[in-house]
N, C-alpha and C positions, 0 to 999 in steps of 0.2 A: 549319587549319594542316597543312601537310603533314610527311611521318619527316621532313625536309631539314631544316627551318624551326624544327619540333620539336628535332634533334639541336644545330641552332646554340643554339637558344634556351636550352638544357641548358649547352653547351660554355662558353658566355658568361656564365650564370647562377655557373656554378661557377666560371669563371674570376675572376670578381670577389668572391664569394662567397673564396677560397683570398687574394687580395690583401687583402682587408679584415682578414684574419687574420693579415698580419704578411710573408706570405710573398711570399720573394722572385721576383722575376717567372720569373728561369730555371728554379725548382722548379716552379712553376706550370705553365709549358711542358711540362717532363720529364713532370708528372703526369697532362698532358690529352691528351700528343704520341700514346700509345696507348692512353689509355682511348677516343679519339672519332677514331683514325684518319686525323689530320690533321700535317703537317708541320710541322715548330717555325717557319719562315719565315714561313706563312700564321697562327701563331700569334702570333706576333710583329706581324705586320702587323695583324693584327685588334685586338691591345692599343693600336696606335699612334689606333685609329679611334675609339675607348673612346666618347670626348664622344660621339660619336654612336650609340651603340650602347646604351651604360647606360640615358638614359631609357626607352627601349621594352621591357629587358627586367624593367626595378623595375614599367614599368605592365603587363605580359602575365602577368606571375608572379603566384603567389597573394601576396594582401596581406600576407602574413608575410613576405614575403621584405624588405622595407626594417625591420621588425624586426630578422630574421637579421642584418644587415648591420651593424645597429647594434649588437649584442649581441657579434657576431664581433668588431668595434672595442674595446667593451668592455672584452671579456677578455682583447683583447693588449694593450692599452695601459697597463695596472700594471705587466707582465712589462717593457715598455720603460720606464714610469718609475722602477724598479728598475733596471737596466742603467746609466742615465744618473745616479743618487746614487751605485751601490755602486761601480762598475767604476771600476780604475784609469787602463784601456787610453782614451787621446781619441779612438781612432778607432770603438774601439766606442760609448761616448759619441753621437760623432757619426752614426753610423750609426742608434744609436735615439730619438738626437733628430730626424733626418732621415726616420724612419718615422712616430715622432709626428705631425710637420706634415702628411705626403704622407696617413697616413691621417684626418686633421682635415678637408686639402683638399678628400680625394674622396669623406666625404661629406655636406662643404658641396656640392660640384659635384653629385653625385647628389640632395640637396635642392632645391636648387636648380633643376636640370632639370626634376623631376615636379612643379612650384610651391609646395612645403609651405615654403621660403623664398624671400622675394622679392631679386633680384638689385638690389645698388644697389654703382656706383662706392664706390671706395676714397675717403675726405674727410682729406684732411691739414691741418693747421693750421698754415701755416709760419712763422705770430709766432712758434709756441712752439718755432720753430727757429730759436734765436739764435747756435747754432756756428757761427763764422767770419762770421758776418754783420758784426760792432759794428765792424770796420773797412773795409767797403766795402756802404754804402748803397747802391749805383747796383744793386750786385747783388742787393741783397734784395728790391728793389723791381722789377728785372727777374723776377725769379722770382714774386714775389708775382700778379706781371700775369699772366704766362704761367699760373700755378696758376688765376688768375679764368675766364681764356681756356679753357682746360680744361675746370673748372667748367658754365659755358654750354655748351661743346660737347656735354658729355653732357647737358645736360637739355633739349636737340633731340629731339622725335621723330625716331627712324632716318629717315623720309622725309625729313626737312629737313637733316637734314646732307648735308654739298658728298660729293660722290664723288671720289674720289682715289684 
């Protein structure tokens, strides 16, 4: 591996490494903009590539690093379920319930990439959605269909499905 490849592989290590811990993406910026000599644009741009970039650098890193990652989740996540009982303010509220999910998401998404969990569609039940349903059958059972239709779709091998 070459410095180049090396420094990226650092820059993005900690980049997500600093996300995992709560922090907001512009501190993250500010923090990496000159320790690694790179423009907040290209930093930014690089965050938007994430899906693609995360698995390579959780399998290149030493095996402690998807530790780290989980441990860094760890120990923000009290700080925000504290935020979300104590606080009066709803936006702050909402902002660390909006952290909670984002960091739940990324690292299902991050397990998910390196295979330690396996990827399966979302299964809704829509009997057990009876809201608004009990006065217009035509439409439950439009929906129902379309859910089945769904359903099949995803359990097509990727080859077999239509291209579109």
């Amino acid at each position: 591996m070459g410095q180049a490849d090396k420094l990226l592989l650092d820059r993005r290590t900690e980049m997500l490494q600093q996300h995992l811990m709560g922090l907001p993406l512009k501190l993250i910026v500010g923090n990496l903009e000159g320790k690694y000599n790179t423009r907040a644009k290209q930093l930014y741009r690089d965050w938007e590539r994430r899906d693609k970039w995360i698995p390579q650098v959780v399998r290149l890193n030493d095996p402690t690093l998807l530790h780290q990652l989980v441990e860094g989740a760890r120990e923000v996540l009290p700080t925000l379920n504290l935020l979300v009982r104590e606080t009066e303010n709803d936006f702050v509220k909402l902002g660390a319930l909006k952290a909670i999910k984002d960091t739940y998401l990324d690292l299902l998404k991050i397990l998910q990439s390196i295979g330690v969990v396996e990827e399966k569609p979302a299964q809704v039940n829509l009997l057990s959605l009876n809201v608004g349903f009990e006065g217009d059958p035509e439409l439950k059972k439009a929906l129902i269909e379309e859910a089945e239709r769904q359903r099949k779709e995803h359990e097509q091998p990727k080859e077999q499905q239509p291209q579109g």
